[in-house]
C-alpha positions in Angstrom: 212.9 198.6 -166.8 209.7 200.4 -167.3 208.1 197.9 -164.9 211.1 198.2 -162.2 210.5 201.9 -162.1 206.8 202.0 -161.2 208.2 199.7 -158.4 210.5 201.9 -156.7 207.7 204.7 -157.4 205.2 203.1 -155.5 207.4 201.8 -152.6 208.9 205.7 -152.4 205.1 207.2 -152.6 204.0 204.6 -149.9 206.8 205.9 -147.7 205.8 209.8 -148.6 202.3 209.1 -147.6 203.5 207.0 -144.5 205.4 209.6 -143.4 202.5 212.5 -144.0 200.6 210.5 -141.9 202.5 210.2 -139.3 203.5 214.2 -139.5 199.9 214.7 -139.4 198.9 212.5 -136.5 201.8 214.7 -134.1 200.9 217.7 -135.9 196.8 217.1 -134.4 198.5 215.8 -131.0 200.6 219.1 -130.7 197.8 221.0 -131.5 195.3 219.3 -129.0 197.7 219.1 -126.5 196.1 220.8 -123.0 198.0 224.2 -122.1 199.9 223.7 -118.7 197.4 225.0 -115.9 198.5 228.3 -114.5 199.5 229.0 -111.1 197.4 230.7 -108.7 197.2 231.5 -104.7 194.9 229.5 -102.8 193.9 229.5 -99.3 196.1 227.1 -97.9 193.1 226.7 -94.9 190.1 228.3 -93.6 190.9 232.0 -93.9 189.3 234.7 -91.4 189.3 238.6 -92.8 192.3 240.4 -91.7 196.2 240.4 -92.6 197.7 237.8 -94.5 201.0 236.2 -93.4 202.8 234.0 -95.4 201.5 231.1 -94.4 198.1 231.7 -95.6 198.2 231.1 -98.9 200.0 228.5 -101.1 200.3 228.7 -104.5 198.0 225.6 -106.8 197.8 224.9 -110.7 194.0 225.8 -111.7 192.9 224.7 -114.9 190.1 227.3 -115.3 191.3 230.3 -112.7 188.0 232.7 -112.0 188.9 236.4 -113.5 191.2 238.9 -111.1 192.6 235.4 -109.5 195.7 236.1 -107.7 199.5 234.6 -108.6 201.9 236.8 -106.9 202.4 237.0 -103.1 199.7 238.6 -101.2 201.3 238.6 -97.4 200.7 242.1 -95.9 197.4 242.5 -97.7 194.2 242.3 -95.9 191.7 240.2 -97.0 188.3 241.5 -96.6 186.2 238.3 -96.5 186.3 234.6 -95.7 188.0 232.1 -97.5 187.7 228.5 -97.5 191.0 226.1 -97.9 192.0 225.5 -101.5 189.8 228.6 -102.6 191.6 230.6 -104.8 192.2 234.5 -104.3 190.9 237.1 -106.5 191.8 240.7 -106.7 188.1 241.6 -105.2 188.9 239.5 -101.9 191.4 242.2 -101.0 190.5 245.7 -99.1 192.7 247.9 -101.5 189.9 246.2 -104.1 186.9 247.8 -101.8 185.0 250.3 -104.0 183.7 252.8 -101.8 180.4 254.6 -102.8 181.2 258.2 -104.0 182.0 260.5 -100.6 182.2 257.5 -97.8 185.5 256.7 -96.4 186.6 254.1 -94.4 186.3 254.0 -90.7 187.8 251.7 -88.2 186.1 251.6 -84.8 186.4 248.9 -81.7 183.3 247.5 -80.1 183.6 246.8 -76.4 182.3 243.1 -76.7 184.7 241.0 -79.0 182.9 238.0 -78.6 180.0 240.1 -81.0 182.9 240.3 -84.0 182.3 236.2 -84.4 178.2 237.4 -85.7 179.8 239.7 -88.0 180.6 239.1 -92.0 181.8 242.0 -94.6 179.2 243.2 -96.1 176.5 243.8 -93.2 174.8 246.6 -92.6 174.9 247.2 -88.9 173.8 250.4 -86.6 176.6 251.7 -83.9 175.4 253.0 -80.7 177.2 254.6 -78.3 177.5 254.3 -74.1 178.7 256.6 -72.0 177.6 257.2 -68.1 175.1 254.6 -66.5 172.7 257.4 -66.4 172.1 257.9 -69.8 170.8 255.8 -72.4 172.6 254.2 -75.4 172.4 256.5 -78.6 172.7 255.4 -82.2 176.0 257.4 -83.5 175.9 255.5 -87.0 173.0 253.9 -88.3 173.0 251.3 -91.4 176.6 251.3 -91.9 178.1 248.4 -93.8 181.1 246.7 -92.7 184.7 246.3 -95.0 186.1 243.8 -93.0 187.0 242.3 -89.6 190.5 242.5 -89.1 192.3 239.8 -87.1 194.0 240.8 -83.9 195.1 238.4 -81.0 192.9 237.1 -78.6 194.5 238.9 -75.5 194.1 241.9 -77.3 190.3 240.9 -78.1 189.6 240.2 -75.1 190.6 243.7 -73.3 190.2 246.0 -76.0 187.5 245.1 -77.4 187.0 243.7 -81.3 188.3 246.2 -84.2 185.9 246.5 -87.3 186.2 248.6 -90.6 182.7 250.2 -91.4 182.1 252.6 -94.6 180.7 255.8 -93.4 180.4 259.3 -94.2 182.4 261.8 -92.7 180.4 263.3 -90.6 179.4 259.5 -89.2 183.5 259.2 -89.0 183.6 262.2 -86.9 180.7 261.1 -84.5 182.3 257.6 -84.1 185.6 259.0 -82.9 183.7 261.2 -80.5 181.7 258.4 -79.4 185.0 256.1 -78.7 186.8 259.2 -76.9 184.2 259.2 -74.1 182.2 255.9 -73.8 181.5 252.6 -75.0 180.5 251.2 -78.5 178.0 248.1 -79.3 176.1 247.6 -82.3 172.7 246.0 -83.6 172.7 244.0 -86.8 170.6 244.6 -89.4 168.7 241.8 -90.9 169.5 241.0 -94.9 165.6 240.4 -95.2 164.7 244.1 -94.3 
């Protein structure tokens, strides 16, 4: 009877530790198991600065999304640099982000030649100068300003107005630049990043 006992014992204690196992092998899968990627905008294709539409961006599962990455709609805001397709967008990519320097502001002016926007990126430091009558030289109105952005605008527009660019300037520059548009023509020179 004894002997009958140690049986069942064993055959219950063999199931116990069967089952253990098999509550610990889960237990390890559940607890290795990868998080689900989260969701994030990405350039659906090569992205100029400018205003978003809905189009631009499509949203992608990222396994390791860079910090500030953005996962709810972005149409209406204006991106203030270029992005590549399937590059994901971070809070910094967008204007409202722009930190300016302590008592600049922000300063859109149009350039006579658009064709010049296609040198320019965000972030270059450019001087502005200024052309009225034939008679009289160019003048630099803003020197070593650095561009925001480059907003997009259609290429009939472009190509009778002029090209549209944000600059950060003081207010005084501001106030020159306006003048400057009011009554003549504006071209620019771009500084090199090596100087």
């Amino acid at each position: 009877m004894i002997r009958a006992w140690l049986i069942r014992y064993g055959r219950r204690r063999r199931l116990v530790a069967a089952a253990l196992a098999a509550l610990a092998v889960m237990s390890g899968f559940i607890a290795t198991r990868p998080e689900p990627a989260p969701t994030v905008l990405v350039a659906a294709r090569d992205l100029s600065p400018g205003l978003l539409g809905p189009g631009d961006l499509t949203p992608a599962a990222l396994n390791h999304p860079p910090t500030g990455a953005v996962r709810a709609a972005a149409a209406g805001q204006i991106l203030a640099s270029p992005m590549r397709k399937g590059e994901p967008l971070t809070d910094v990519r967008l204007l409202h982000s722009y930190r300016l320097p302590p008592g600049m502001v922000a300063t859109p002016v149009r350039i006579a030649d658009a064709a010049t926007a296609s040198l320019l990126t965000p972030g270059a430091t450019i001087t502005v100068l200024a052309a009225g009558e034939e008679t009289h030289p160019a003048r630099a109105v803003a020197e070593d300003v650095r561009i925001i952005t480059i907003p997009r605008t259609p290429k009939t527009t472009s190509e009778t107005h002029g090209a549209l660019i944000v600059l950060a300037t003081t207010p005084t520059q501001a106030a020159e630049l306006a003048s400057a548009q009011t009554t003549g023509h504006l071209s620019i020179t771009i500084k090199s990043d090596a100087t």
